[in-house]
N, C-alpha and C positions, 0 to 999 in steps of 0.2 A: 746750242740754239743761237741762230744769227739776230742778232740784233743789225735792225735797218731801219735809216733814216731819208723818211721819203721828203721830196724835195722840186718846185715846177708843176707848170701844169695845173689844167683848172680843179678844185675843187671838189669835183664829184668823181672825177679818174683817181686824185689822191685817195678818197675814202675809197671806193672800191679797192686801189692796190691793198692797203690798208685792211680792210675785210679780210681778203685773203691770204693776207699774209700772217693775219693774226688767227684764222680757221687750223691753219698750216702745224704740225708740231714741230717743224725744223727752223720757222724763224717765228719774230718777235719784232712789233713797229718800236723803237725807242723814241721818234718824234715825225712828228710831221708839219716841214717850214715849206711856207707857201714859198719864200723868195730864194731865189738859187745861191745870190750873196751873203745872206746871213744864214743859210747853212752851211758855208764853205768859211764862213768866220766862226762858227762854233765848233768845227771839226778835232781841233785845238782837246777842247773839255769835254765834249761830247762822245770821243772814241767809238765811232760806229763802226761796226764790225761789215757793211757796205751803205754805202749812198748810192740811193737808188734816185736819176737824177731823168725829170721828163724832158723830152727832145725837146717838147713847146717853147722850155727854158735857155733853149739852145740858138735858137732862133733871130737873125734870116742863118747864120754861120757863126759855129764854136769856132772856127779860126781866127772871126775878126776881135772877139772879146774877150774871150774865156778861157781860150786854152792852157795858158801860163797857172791858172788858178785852178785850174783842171789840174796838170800834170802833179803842181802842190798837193791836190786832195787826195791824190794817187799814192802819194807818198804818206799817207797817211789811214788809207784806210783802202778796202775793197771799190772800187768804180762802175756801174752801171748806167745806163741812160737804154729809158724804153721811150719807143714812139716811131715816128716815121723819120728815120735817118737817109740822109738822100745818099745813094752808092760811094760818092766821094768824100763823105766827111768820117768815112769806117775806117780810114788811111790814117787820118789826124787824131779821130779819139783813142788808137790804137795803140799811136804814138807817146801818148800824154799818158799812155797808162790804164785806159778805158781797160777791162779783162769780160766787160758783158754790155753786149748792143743788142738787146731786144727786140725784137717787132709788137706792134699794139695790140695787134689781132691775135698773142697767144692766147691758150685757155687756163683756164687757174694749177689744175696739175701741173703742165710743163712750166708756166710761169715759177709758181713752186719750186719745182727740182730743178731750173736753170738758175733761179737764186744759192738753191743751197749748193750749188755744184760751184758756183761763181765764190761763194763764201768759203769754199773747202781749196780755195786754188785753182778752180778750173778756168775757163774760157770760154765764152759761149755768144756767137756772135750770130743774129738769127732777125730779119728786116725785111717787110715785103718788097725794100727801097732796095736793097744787095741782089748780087747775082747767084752765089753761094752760101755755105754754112760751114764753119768751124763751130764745134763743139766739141772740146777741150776736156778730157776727166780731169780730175785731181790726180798729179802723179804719185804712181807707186813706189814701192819700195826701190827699184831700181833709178827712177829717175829723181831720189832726193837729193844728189848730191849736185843735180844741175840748180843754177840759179831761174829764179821765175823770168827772166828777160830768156835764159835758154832755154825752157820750158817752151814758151811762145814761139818762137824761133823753128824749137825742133817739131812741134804743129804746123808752122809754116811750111817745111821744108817738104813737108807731106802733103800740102796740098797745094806747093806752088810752083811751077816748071824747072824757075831754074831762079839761081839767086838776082841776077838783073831786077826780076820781079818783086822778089820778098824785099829786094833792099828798098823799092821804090814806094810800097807798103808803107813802110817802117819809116820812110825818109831818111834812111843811114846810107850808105855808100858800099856795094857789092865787093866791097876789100873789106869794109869791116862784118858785114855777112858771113863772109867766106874765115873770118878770124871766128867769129861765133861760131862756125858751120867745123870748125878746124877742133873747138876747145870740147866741143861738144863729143866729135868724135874719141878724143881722147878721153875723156872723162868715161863713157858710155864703154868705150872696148871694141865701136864700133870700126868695121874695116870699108865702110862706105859711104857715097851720099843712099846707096838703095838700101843697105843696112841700116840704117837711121830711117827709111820711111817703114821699115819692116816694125824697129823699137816702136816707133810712135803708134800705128795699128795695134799691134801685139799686146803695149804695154796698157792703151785702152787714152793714150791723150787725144788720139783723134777717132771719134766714132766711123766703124766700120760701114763703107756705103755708101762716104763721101764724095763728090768729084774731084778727081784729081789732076792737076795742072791747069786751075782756073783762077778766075780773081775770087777775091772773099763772097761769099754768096750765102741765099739762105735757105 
């Protein structure tokens, strides 16, 4: 069971996550801080198994304030932010480590199972504010011996044209894409970029159905 520590956002949206999260058998609330900074100072003792973090808190822009204390909290535990994420800021929380971008408008099922998928290792990036949807399993047997930056990566590659794009995603530079894109291959057995989007369907990281060759969408 995931233990989540809600965090932003008014008061009555916390209780409701809150309800449902706690209705749910797969997660459990461990806390609920109104303020986004003293969640991210207790993270430390608290060990939440994800910080579910509202966009409101994010607000006008995670770039201008937050993101360095983001990427910290990344490194510490599971990352989500639900709300209205405007298209361009899916690039930067992505970067920092984000692994779940939300939309407001889910309904408590999917809410549900994109938390516990987010908690299991998955990816799940879904906003009325995006163009597209990645939705990420938890990899399989095959894909444990990738690291979670290549896990992403290799989601990416499957639904992004060509590396120019993923790198600008990620804000890395398409030499080091193409080093990820290289180690990946090797690791995998794979003899392709099109073998590698075959792993990723196949293996179940990227839900079948998706558009492919587009920006992150939902």
């Amino acid at each position: 069971m995931h233990r989540v520590l809600l965090t932003g956002g008014p008061s009555l949206l916390r209780e409701a996550y809150a309800r449902i999260i706690e209705d749910s058998a797969l997660l459990t609330v461990q806390a609920k801080i109104p303020d986004l900074a003293h969640a991210l100072a207790q993270l430390p003792s608290m060990r939440p198994d994800i910080l579910l973090i509202d966009a409101l808190a994010l607000a006008p822009s995670p770039s201008t304030t937050t993101l360095l204390p983001l990427r910290r909290a990344a490194a510490r535990t599971t990352l989500a932010v639900i709300g209205d994420t405007p298209a361009e800021e899916v690039g930067p929380l992505l970067r920092v480590g984000a692994t779940g971008i939300l939309g407001r408008q889910m309904e408590a099922a999917p809410f549900v199972m994109a938390l516990d998928l987010i908690g299991r290792g998955g990816t799940v990036v879904s906003s009325p504010s995006t163009d597209a949807r990645i939705s990420a399993a938890p990899p399989n047997l095959m894909l444990d011996q990738l690291s979670t930056r290549e896990r992403q990566i290799l989601a990416l590659v499957a639904t992004q044209p060509d590396n120019s794009t993923l790198a600008h995603l990620l804000g890395i530079s398409p030499l080091t894409v193409k080093s990820h894109v290289n180690r990946i291959l090797r690791k995998l057995g794979a003899s392709s970029r099109a073998h590698l989007v075959t792993i990723a369907y196949e293996s179940g990281l990227v839900s079948p159905g998706q558009p492919v060759g587009r920006t992150l969408s939902r």
